[in-house]
C-alpha positions in Angstrom: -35.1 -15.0 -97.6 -38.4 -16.9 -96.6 -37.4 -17.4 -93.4 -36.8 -13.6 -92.5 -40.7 -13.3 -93.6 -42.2 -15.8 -91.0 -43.6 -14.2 -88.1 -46.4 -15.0 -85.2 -49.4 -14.7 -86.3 -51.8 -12.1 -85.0 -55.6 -11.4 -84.9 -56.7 -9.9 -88.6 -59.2 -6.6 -87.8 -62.1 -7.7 -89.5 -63.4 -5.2 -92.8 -66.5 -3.9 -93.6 -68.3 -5.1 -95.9 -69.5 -3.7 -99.8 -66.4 -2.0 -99.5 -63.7 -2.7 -102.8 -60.4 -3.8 -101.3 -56.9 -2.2 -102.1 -55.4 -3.9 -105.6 -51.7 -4.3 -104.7 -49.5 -5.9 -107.6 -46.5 -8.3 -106.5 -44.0 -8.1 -109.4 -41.3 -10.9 -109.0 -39.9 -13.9 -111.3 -39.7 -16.1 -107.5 -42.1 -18.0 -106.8 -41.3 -18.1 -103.1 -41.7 -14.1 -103.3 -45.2 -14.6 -104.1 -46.2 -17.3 -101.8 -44.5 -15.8 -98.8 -45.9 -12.5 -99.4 -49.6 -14.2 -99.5 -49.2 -15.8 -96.7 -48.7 -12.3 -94.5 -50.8 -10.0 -96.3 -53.6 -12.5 -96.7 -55.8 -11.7 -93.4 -54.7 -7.2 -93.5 -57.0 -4.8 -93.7 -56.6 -1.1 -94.2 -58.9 1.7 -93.6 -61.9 -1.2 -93.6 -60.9 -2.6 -96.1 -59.2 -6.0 -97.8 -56.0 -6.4 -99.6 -56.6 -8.3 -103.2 -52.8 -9.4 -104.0 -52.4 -9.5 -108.1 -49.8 -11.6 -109.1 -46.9 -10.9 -112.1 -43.8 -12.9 -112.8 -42.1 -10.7 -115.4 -41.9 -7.0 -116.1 -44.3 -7.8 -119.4 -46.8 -9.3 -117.4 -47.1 -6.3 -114.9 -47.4 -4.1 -117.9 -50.2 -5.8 -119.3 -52.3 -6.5 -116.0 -51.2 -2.3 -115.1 -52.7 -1.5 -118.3 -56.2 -2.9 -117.6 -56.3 -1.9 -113.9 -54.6 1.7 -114.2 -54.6 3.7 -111.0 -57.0 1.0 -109.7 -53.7 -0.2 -108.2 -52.7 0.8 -105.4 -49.6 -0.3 -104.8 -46.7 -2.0 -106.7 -43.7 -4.0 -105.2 -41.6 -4.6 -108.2 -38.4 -7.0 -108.4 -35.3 -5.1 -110.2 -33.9 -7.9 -111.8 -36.7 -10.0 -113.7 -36.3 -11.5 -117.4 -33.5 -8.6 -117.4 -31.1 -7.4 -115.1 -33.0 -3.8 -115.3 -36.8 -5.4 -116.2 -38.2 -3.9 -112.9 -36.7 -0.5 -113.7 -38.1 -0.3 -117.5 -42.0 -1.4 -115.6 -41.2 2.2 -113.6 -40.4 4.1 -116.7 -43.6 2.4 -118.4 -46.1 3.1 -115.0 -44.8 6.7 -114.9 -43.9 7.7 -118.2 -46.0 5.8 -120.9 -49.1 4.9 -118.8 -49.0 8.3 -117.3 -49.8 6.5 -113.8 -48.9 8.9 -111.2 -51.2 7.6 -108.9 -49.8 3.9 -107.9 -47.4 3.7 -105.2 -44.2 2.0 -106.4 -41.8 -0.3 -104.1 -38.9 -1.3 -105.5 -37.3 -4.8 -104.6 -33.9 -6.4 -105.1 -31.8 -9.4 -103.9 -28.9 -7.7 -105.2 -28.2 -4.0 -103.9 -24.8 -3.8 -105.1 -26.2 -4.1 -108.9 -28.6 -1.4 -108.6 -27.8 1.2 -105.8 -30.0 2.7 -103.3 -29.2 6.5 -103.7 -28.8 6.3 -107.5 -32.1 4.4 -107.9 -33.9 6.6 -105.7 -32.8 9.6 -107.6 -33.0 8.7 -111.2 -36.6 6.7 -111.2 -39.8 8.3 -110.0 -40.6 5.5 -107.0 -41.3 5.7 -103.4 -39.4 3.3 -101.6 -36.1 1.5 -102.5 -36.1 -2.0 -100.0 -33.7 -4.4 -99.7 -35.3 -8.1 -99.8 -33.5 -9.2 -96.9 -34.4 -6.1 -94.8 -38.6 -7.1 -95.3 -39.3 -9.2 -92.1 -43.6 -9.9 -91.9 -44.2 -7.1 -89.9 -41.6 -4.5 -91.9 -43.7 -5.8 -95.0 -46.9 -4.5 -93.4 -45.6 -1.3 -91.8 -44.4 -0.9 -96.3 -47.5 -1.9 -96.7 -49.6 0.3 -94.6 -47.8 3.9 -94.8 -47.9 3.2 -99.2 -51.5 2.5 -98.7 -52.1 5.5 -96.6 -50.3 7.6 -99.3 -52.1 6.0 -102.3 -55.9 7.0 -100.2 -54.0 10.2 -99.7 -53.1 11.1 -102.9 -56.9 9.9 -104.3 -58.5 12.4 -101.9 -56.1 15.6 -103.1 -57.1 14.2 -106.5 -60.6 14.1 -105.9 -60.7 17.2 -104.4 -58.7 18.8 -106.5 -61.5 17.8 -109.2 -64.2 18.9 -107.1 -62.3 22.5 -107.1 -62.3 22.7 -110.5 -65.9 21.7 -111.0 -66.6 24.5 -108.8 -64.5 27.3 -109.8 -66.1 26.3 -113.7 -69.4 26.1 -112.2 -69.2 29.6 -110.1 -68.7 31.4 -113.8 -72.0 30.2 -115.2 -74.2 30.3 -112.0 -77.4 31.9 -113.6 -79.3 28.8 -114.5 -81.2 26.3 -112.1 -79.1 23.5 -113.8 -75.7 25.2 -113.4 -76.5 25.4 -109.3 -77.0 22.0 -109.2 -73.5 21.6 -111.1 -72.3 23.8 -108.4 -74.1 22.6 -105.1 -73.3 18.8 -106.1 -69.4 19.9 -106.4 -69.6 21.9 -102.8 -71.3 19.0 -101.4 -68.7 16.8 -102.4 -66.0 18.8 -101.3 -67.6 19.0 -97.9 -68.3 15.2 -97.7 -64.8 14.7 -98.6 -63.8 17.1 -95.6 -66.1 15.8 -93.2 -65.2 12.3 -94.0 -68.4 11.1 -94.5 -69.4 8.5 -97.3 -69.6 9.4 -100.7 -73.8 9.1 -101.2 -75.5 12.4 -100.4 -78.2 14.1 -101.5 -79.9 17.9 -101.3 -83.5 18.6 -101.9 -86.0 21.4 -101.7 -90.1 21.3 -101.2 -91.7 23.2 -103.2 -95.8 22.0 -102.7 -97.9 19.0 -101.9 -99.3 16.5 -105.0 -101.6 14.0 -104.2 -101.1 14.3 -100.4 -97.4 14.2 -100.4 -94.2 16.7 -101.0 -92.9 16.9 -104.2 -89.0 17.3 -104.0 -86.9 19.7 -106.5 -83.0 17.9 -106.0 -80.4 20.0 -106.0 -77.0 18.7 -105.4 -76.6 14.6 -105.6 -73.1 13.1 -104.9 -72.2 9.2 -105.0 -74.7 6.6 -105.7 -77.7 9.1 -105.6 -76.8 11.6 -108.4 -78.9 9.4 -110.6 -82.0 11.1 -108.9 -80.2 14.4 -110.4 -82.2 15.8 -113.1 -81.1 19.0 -115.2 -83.3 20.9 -117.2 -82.2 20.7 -120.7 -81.8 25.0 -121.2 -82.4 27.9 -119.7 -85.1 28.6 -122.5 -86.9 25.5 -121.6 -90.6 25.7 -119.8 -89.1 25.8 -115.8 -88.9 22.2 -115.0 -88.9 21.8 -110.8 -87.1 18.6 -111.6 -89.6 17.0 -108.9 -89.1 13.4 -108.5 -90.1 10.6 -106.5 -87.2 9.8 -103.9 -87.1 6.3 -103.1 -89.2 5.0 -100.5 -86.5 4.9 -97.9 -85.3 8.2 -98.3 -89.3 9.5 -98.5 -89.7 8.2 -95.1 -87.2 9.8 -93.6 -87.9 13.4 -95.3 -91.5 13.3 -94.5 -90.6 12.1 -90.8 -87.8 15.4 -91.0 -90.8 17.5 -92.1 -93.4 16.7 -89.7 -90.8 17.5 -87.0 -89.4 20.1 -88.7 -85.7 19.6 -87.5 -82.9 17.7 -88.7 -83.1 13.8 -87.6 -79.9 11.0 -87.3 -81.5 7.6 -88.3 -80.1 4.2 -89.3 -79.9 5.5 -92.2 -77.7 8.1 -92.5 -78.0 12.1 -90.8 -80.7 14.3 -92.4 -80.3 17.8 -92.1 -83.3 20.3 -92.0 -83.7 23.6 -93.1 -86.5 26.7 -93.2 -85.3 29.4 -95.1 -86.7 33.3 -93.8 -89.1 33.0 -97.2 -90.6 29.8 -95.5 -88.7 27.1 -98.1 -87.7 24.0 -96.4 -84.6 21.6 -97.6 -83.3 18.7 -96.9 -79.9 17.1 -96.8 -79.2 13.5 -96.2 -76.0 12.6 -96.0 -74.9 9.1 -95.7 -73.4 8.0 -92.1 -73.5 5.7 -89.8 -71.8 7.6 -86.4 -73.2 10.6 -84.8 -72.1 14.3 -86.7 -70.1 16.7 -84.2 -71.6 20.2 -84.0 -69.2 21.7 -86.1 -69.9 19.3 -89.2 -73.7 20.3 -88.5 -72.7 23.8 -89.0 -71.2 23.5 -92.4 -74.1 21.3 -93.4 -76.3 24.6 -92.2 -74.1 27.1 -94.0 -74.5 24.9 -97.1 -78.1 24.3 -97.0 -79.0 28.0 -96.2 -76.4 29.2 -99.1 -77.6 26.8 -101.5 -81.5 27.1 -100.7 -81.2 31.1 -101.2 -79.4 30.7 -104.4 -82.2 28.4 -105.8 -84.4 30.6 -104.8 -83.4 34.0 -106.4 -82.6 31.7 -109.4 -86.2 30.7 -109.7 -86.9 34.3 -109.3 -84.8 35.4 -112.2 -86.3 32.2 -114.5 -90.2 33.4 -113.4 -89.2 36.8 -114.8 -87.4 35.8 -117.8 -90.0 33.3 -119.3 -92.6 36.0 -118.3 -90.9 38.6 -120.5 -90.4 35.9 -123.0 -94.2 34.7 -123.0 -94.9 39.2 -123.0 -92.9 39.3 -126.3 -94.7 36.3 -128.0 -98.5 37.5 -126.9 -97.1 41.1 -128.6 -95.9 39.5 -131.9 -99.0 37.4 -132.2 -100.7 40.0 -131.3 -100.0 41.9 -134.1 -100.0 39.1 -136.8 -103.4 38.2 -135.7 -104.4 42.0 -136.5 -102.9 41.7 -140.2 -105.2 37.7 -140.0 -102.3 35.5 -140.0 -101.2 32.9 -137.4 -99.5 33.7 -134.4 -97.6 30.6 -135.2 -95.7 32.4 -137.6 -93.8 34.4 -135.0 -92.5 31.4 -133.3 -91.4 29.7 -136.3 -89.5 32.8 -137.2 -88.1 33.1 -133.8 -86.8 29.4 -134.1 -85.7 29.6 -137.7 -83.5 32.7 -137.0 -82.0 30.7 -133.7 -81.0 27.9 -136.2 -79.9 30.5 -138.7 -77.4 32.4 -136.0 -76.3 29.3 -134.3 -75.1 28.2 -137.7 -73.4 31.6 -138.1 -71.0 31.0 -135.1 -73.1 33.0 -132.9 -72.7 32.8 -129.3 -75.2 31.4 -127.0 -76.6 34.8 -125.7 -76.5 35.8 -129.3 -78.6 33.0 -130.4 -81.2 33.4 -127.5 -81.4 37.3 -127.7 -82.8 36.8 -131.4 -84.6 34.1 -131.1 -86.6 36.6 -128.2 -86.6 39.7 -130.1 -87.4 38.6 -133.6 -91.3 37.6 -132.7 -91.3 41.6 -132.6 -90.2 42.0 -136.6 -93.1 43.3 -137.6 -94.4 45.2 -134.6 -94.7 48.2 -137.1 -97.8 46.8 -138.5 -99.8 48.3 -135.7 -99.9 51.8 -136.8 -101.2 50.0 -140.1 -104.5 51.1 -141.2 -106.9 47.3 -141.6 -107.6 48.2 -144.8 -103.9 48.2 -146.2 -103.0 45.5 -144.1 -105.8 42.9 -144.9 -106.4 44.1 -148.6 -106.9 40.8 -150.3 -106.3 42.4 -153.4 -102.4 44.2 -154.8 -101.4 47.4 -153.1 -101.4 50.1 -154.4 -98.3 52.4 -154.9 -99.7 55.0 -152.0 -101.2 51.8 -150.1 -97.4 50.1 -150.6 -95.8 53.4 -149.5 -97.9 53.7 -146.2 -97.2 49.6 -145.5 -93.0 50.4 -146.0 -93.1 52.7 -143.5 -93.8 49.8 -140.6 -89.9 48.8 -140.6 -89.1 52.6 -139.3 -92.2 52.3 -136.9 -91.6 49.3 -135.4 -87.8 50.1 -135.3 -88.6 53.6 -133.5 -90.6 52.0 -131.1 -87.8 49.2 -129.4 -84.7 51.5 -130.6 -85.4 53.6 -127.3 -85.3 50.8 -124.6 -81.7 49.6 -123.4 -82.4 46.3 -122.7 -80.2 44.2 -125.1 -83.4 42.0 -126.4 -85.1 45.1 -127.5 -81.9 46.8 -129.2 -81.5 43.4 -131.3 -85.6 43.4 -132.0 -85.4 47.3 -133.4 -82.4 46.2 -135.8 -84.4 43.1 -137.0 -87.9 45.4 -136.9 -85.9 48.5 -138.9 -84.2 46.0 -141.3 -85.7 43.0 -142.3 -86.9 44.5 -145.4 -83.4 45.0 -146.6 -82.2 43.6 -149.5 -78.4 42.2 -150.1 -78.3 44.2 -153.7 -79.6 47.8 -151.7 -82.9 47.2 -153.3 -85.1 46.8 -150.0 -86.7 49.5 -147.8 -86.5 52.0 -145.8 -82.8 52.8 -146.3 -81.6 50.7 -148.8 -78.5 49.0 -147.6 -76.9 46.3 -149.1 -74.4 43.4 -148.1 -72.6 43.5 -144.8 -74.0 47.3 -144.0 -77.8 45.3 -143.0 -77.2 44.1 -139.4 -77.1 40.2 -139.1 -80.0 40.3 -137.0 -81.6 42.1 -139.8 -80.4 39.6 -142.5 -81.3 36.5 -140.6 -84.7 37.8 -140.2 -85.3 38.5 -143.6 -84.3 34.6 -144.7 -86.3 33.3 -141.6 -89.7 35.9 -142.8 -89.6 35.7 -146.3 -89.5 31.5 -145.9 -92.1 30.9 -143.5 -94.3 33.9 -145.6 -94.3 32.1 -149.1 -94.7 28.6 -146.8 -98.0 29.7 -145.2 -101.5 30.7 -146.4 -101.7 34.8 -146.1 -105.4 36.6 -147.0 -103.7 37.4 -150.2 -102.3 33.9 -151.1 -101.9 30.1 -150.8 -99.0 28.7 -149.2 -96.0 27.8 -151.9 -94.9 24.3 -151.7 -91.8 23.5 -150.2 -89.6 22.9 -153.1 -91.0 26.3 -154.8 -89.9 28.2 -151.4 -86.6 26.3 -152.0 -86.2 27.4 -155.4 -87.1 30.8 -155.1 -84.9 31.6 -152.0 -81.7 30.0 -153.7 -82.5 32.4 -157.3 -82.8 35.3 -154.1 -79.2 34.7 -152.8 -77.2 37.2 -153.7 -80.3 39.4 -154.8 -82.6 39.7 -151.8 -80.9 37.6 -149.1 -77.0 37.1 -147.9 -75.5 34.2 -150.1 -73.7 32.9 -147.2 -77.4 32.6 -145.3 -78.9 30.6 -147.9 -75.9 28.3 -147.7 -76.4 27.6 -144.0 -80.4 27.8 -144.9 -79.7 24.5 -146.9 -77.5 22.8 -145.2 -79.5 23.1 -141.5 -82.8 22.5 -143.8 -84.3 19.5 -141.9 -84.2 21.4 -138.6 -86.0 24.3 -140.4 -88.5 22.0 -141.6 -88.9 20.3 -138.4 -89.4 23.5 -136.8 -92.7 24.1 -139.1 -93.9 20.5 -138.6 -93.2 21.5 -134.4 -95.6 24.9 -134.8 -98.4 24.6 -137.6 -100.9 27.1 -138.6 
């Protein structure tokens, strides 16, 4: 057998270097196997790259080293008969159906055809080649070795891709938030790296102004070693965070130099791409590569960089319009606690407080960030409020308490009209937060499940932060008398199932009055 694997030697093509070489495991209780097999795989390449030959002398050993390298390995040549006369076929059934290794490229080998035939092999095991030992000359071992390689790098790019795909297609359902485009853009990109052949490290950037006498860049897609400098804002409630960073110094050279020429540059290191949008926006791509970019993989890089830059664009639009409305509805709430002399803090807290309280509900997301909008806007009534009834230090009167009841229908009549979804929610919670669980609250008097949740959130989240703060007619309660008094309301004033999620989410209710004070 070892002499049909001596051959003349020939000149190795040298690989490049940083790059990890192809893992390929030699399974086979010879000795000789081993050695012979080093000696004319030790100087191949592939693709650029070495060959590390792992070595494994019985079907148990192979398991163990397959189990700490998983698909890492690229390609296994396995021996059929080992410690047992069927060792080698058990390691297939183990790589394939216990492992759940679909990815390594399998060889089988025997010295003994006649004890494990070709066809019936072939058929009955999930391999890829069935070789006799004899038939593997030096250069028949390489040509095995090259087209299993070639299908192992295959198979890792369908795979990649095939993630990429789905990363996109996940990504294309939720694409109304700066952070979910760079989800998106960062899965294109590295779909059309992975086309284009290009190395794996890429990055997409967008100005957006100067600071301190150079541009400030907003990243929005990263693939391969730079998607560290990828930073996502947290939510889509957050203050809008440009996610500018400071690129390295490298890369900074190479942008400004792309800038102050204003067209896309190829420099040692790597292509950057430039583009000027119609509204005057300009983004950069670098991508990675050492050889000139043909003009067709230059117009992709275009088509991706226009797309991607228009998108950002009209998403920063949308978030400019949506914190406005947000930061509208806050200045109206406050403005109307600061008529009745109480803290424009309070609306916030019972803005948060209700998010907590609905979140723990099950509520979706939208849910949870509609109320936590509309229920600064509870008490929106209170502006057709004489001052005098509303900032009477003293106890109301039964005409004076009739006149302040009738600021739930106010405020309700005033948002019930509108058909945007935050305002619909803030009428419910303005028309009901006075409700009580037993029908004893005002204006309607509904009781249990016929008071919209909105309504019976906001009632918990009110009614706590009122007895918790100082009001013109009283000090704040401590904590533990709030406590007290809301768990004797459950079941009376509030929804007992409420209180129960009041308590148990109770430190991020208290942290949320620590977060805005008086």
């Amino acid at each position: 057998m070892t002499d049909t694997l001596l051959f003349a030697a020939e000149d190795p093509i040298a690989s490049q270097p940083g790059l990890p070489p192809w893992k390929v495991l030699i399974v086979d209780d010879e000795e000789s196997v081993h050695r012979v097999t080093q000696l004319v795989l030790k100087d191949v390449t592939f693709d650029g790259r070495p060959i590390e030959l792992l070595e494994a002398h019985s079907g148990a050993a192979a398991k163990a080293i397959l189990e700490q390298e998983g698909t890492n390995i690229a390609l296994a040549m396995i021996d059929v008969v080992m410690e047992t006369d069927d060792a080698g076929l058990r390691l297939v059934q183990v790589i394939r159906d216990d492992l759940h290794n679909e990815m390594t490229r399998i060889v089988l080998r025997t010295g003994q055809p006649g004890q494990a035939p070709e066809e019936q092999i072939i058929q009955e095991y999930d391999i890829n080649d069935y070789k006799d030992k004899t038939e593997l000359t030096g250069t028949k071992l390489k040509t095995l070795l090259y087209s299993s390689l070639r299908s192992y790098r295959d198979i890792q790019t369908i795979d990649h891709q095939r993630s990429s795909l789905e990363t996109v297609i996940h990504a294309i359902g939720h694409i109304n938030q700066i952070n979910s485009l760079s989800r998106l853009a960062s899965a294109i990109l590295s779909q059309l790296i992975s086309l284009l052949n290009f190395e794996p490290d890429s990055i997409y950037c967008s100005t957006r102004r100067i600071y301190k006498d150079k541009p400030r860049f907003t990243v929005l897609a990263a693939t391969g070693a730079m998607e560290s400098l990828l930073q996502e804002a947290e939510t889509s409630m957050a203050t809008i965070d440009y996610d500018e960073v400071e690129l390295p110094n490298e890369l900074q050279k190479v942008f400004n130099q792309a800038l102050e020429q204003k067209r896309s540059l190829h420099t040692e290191h790597g292509y950057i791409a430039y583009h000027a949008g119609v509204s005057g926006a300009e983004s950069l791509l670098y991508i990675k590569h050492n050889s000139n970019i043909d003009e067709h993989a230059k117009h992709l890089l275009e088509i991706f960089s226009a797309d991607v830059i228009s998108t950002y664009h009209t998403l920063l639009l949308k978030e400019e319009i949506q914190h406005t409305q947000e930061e509208l509805i806050y200045i109206l709430g406050e403005a109307v606690e600061k008529r009745s002399k109480e803290t424009g803090a309070h609306v916030k807290r019972v803005a948060e407080i209700s998010a907590v309280l609905a979140k723990a509900c099950g509520c979706n997301e939208l849910y949870v960030d509609n109320i936590r909008l509309a229920s600064p806007l509870h008490d929106l009534g209170k502006i057709a409020i004489p001052d005098a009834i509303l900032n009477k230090p003293g106890k109301l009167d039964p005409d004076e308490w009739a006149i302040m009841q009738t600021h739930a229908e106010i405020g309700a009549s005033m948002l019930q009209n509108s058909d945007r979804p935050i305002f619909q929610l803030a009428a419910q919670i303005a028309g009901n937060h006075h409700e009580k669980w037993d029908g004893s609250g005002y204006p309607k008097g509904l009781s249990d499940d016929a008071i919209p949740l909105a309504g019976r959130i906001s009632a918990v989240a009110d009614v706590f932060d009122a007895l918790n703060s100082a009001r013109c007619y009283k000090e704040p309660w401590p904590v533990d008398k709030t406590l007290s008094f809301m768990k004797e309301q459950s079941g009376s004033h509030f929804d007992p199932h409420l209180i129960k999620l009041f308590e148990e989410n109770l430190d991020d209710i208290l942290d949320i009055c620590q977060s805005f004070p008086d």
